[in-house]
N, C-alpha and C positions, 0 to 999 in steps of 0.2 A: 349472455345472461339467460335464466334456464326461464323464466317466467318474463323473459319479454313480452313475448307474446299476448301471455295475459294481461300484462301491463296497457299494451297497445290498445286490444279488445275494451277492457276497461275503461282506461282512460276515453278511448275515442265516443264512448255510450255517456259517461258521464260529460262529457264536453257536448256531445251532440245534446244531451237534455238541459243544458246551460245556457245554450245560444236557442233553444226549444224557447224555456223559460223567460229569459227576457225580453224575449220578439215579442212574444204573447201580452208580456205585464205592458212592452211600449207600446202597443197596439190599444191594449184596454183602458193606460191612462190616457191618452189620444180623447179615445171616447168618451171616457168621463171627464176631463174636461169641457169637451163640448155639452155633457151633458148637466154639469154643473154651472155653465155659462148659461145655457138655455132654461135651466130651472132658474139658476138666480134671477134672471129678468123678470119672468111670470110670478116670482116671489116678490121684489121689490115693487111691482107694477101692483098688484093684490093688495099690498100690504097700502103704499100711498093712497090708492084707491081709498080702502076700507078707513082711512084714519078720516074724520070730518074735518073740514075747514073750521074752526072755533075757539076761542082763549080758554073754553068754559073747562076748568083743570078735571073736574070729577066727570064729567062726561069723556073726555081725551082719554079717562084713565080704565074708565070702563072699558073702553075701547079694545085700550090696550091688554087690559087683563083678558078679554076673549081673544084678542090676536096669540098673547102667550100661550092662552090655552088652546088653542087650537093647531100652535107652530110648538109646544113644549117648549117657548123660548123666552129671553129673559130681553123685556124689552126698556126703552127710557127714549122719551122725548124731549130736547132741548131749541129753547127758542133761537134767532139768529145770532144772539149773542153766548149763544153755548150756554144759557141756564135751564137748569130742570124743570120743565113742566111737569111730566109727571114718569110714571114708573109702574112697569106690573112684573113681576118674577121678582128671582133673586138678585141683590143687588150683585156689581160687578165693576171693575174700575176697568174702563175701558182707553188705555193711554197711545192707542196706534191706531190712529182709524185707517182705515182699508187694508188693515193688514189677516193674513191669512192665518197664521198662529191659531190651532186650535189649541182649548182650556178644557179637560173634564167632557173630553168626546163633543162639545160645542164648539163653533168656530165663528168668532166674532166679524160684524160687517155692521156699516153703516148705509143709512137711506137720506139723500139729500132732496127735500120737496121741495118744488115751486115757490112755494113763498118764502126758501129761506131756514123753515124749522131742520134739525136732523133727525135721525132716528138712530139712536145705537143698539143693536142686536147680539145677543150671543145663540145661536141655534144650531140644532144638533144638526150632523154631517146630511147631504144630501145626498138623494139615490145613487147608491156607487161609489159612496163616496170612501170605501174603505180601500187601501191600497193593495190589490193583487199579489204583490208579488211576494208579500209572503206565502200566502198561500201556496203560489206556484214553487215559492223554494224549498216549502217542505212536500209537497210532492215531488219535484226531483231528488230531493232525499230520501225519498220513501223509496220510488222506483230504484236509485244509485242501491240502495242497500239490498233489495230484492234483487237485483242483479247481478250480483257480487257471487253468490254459490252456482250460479248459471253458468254464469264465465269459465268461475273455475273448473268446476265441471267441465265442462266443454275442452279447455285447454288442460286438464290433467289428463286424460283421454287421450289426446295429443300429444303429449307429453312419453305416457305408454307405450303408442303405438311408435315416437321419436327410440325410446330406448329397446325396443322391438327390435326394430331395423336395425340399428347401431351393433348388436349381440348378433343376431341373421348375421350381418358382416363382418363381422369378425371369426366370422366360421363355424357359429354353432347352426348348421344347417336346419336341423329341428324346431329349432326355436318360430314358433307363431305369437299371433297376437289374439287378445279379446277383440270379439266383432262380436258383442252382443246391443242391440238397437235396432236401426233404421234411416239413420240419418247417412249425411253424406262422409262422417269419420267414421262410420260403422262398413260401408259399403267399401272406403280405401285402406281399412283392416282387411277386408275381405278377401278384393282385390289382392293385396301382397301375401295373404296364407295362402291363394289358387297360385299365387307365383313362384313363393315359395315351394309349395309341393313340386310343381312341376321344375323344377332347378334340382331342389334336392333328385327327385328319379333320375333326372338327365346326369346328375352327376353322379350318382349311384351308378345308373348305367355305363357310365365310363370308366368309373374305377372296376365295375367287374368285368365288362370289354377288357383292360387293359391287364386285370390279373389275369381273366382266362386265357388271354392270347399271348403272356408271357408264358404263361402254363403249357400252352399248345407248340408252343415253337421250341420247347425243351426237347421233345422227342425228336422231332424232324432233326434240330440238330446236332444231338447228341450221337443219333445216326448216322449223318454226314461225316461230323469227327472221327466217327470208327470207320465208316469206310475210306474214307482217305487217308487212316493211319494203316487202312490191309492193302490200299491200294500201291501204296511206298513200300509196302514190303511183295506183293506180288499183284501185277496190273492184269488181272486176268478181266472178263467180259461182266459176271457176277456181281464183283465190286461198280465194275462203273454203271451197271445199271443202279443201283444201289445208290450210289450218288446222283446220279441225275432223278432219280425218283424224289431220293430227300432233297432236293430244288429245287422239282415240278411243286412237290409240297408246301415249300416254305414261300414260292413266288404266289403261289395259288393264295396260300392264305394271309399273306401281304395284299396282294390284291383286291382280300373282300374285305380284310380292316379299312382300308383307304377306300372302298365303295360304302361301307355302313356310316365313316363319318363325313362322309360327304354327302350323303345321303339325310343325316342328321341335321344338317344344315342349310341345305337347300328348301325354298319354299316350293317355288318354281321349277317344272321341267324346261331345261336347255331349246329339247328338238322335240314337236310334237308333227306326229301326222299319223295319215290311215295306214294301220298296220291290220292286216289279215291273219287272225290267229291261225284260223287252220293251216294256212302256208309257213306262219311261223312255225308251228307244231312239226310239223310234218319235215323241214329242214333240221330240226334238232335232231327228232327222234331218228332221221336217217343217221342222223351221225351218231347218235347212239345206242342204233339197233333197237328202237323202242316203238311199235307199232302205232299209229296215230290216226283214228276215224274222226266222223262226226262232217257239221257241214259249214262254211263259207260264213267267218263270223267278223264286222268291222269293227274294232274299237281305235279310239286317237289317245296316241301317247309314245314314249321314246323306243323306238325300236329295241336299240343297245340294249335297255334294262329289261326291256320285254322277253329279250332272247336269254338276258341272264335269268330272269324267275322260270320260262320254259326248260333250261338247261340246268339248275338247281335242281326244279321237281323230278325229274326225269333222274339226273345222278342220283338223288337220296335214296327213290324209291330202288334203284340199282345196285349200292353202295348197304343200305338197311333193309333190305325189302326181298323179294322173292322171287323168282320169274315166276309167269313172265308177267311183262310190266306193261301197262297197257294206256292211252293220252287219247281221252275223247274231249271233241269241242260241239259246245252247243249253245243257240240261242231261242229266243222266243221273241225278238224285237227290240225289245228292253235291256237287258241282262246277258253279256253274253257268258258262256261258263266254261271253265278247262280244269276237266277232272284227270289224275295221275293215278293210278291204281298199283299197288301190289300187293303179290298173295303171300308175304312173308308173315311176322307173328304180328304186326301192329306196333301201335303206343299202350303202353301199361294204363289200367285205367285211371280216370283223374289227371295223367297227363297231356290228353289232346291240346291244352292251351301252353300248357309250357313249353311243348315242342318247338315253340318259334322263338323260343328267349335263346340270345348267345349263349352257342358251347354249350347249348343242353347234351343230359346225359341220360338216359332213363336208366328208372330206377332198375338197381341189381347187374348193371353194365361194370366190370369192372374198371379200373382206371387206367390201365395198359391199355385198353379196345380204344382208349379217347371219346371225345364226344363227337356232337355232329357240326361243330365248326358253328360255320357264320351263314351256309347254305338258306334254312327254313328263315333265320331273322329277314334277311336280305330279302327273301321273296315277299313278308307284308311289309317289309319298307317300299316295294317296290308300287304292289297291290295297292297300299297308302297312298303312293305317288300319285295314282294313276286313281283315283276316288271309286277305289274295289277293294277288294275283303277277301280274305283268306281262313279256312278252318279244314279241320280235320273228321275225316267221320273213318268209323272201322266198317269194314267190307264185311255182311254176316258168313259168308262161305271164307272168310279169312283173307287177312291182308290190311293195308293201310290205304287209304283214297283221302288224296290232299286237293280241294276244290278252291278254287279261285275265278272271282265274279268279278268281273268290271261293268259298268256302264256301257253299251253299244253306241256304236257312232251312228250319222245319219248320213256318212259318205258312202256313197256305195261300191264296190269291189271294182278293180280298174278290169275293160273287157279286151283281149287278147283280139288286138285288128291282124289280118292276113295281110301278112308282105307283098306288097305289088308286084308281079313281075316282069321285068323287061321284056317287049315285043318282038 
């Protein structure tokens, strides 16, 4: 049902100021009782006091007329044999003695004295003597109905933010909700548009991941297919490099799809420990002919990814870039830092940040040239991994310099002991 909820809410406010209400009204008849029991005594006690012991009719009456006037009540004296002596107020037929029945906001009682006479009384309620719990039931009323736009308020809101979700999940990614307030259905509006967003990119991300790299693997193997249709016709050396080129290609860029969503998914590094940039630098670039200074810098994090972000920057600037290509490492304690240089044309301006998005292409590249792969992404996935930063800056004398910042470690570089030798 759509307005359970509110039903729930509702009902249980009204229920809660129900059981409010009558606690209250039996507490306060409690006490007025007691407090009508304690007045009646000091009433009846007053009043016998005050009446004289005497037959004499016009003096008992006098009597009586100031006790009326002073109790606003209707009083009548009868001897032991229940006849009228006398009378002051209005008359009244009084046929239930001790009973509590009130008449006209008076409530009739009887006084039996010592010698015998009675006294019949009708007099107005005493202190308290009004019953509570109307009262208390039209303020529960009052608040139940004041309450009611509250609720619903509160549970339409809820209700919004229900069929929000429900559209969200059915696949209109776009789709947010109002979170305008402060309270705590304003704050889980919130919540699910920051999660929202963040889903939708992620899947954005993946459907363009997935079209660019259908896009990317067209060439490679379109090339393959023709060199293995020249290679059946004549096996010469040409063709087969040809092929093995288009499957160093096609394995290479299987390889970094399967590192970027895996990367996407991972919270946590596998393997961490102190890795030595500059001896990592220095191992790439030998293998890539890529000259490598700078001095002795620790940072902790996975080796494997580390060598792939050194070996990424180092091919792109080789692949896009210009000789010669140049790998400095540096720190100051804090920060350590590895810049990649080269003197080719650069990033076009405006694009420094987009360079790292999948398959980027700058602008004016045609579409035969392809883009740049999964290279630049993979390196701040990496950078990310490792709670470091990646940007781009142009070199003023020309060129491209891609800098990359990590955190430094506080382990220090292992020291090369001398092999002992046999005596």
């Amino acid at each position: 049902m759509r307005n359970s909820l509110f039903l729930k809410v509702y009902l249980t406010l009204l229920a809660s100021l129900a059981v409010v209400a009558f606690t209250s009204a039996f507490f306060v008849r409690l006490g007025q009782d007691e407090l009508d029991r304690g007045w009646g005594g000091r009433r009846d006690k007053f009043i016998a006091t005050m009446l004289p012991v005497t037959d004499d009719p016009a003096m008992l009456k006098i009597t009586l007329e100031r006790l009326a006037d002073a109790f606003a009540a209707d009083l009548a004296l009868y001897n032991p044999h229940e006849q009228l002596i006398a009378s002051a107020g209005e008359p009244f037929k009084f046929d239930a003695p001790g009973s509590r029945q009130s008449h006209d906001g008076k409530r009739p009682f009887a006084i039996r004295l010592a010698d015998g006479r009675v006294i019949q009384a009708r007099m107005p309620l005493g202190p308290g003597g009004r019953n509570p719990l109307g009262y208390l039931a039209v303020i529960a009323g009052v608040i139940g109905l004041a309450a009611y736009p509250v609720v619903r308020h509160l549970t339409r809101r809820l209700e919004r933010l229900r069929r929000g979700v429900e559209i969200w999940g059915a696949g209109e990614l776009g789709t947010r909700v109002a979170a305008s307030g402060s309270d705590e259905v304003a704050a889980v509006a919130r919540s699910f548009n920051i999660a929202a967003d963040r889903i939708e990119r992620l899947v954005d991300a993946h459907r363009s991941l997935l079209a660019n790299a259908s896009h990317e693997l067209r060439s490679p193997l379109a090339r393959l297919r023709m060199a293995i249709d020249l290679y059946e016709r004549s096996a010469d050396q040409a063709t087969k490099r040809e092929i093995v080129q288009s499957l160093s290609e096609l394995d290479s860029l299987v390889e970094e799809i399967l590192l970027a969503s895996r990367l996407d998914h991972v919270q946590k590094l596998d393997h961490v420990e102190a890795v030595d940039m500059l001896a990592l630098a220095a191992e790439e670039g030998a293998r890539n002919d890529v000259a490598v200074s700078g001095s002795t810098a620790m940072i902790s994090g996975d080796v494997r990814l580390l060598r792939r972000l050194v070996r990424n920057l180092m091919q792109n600037a080789l692949c896009h870039g210009a000789p010669p290509v140049i790998a400095e490492v540096e720190t100051d304690g804090a920060i350590v830092r590895l810049c990649v240089k080269d003197h080719g044309e650069g990033i076009p301006d405006g694009e420094g940040t987009r360079v790292f998005e999948p398959f980027y292409r700058p602008t004016g590249r045609s579409e035969s040239k392809g883009g740049w792969g999964l290279g630049l992404s993979l390196v701040r996935q990496i950078a990310t991994h490792h709670r470091g930063s990646v940007r781009y800056e142009r070199v003023p004398e020309g060129g491209a310099c891609f800098i990359v910042e990590f955190p430094a470690s506080s382990v220090d570089p292992p020291v090369a002991r001398p092999t002992p030798t046999s005596g």
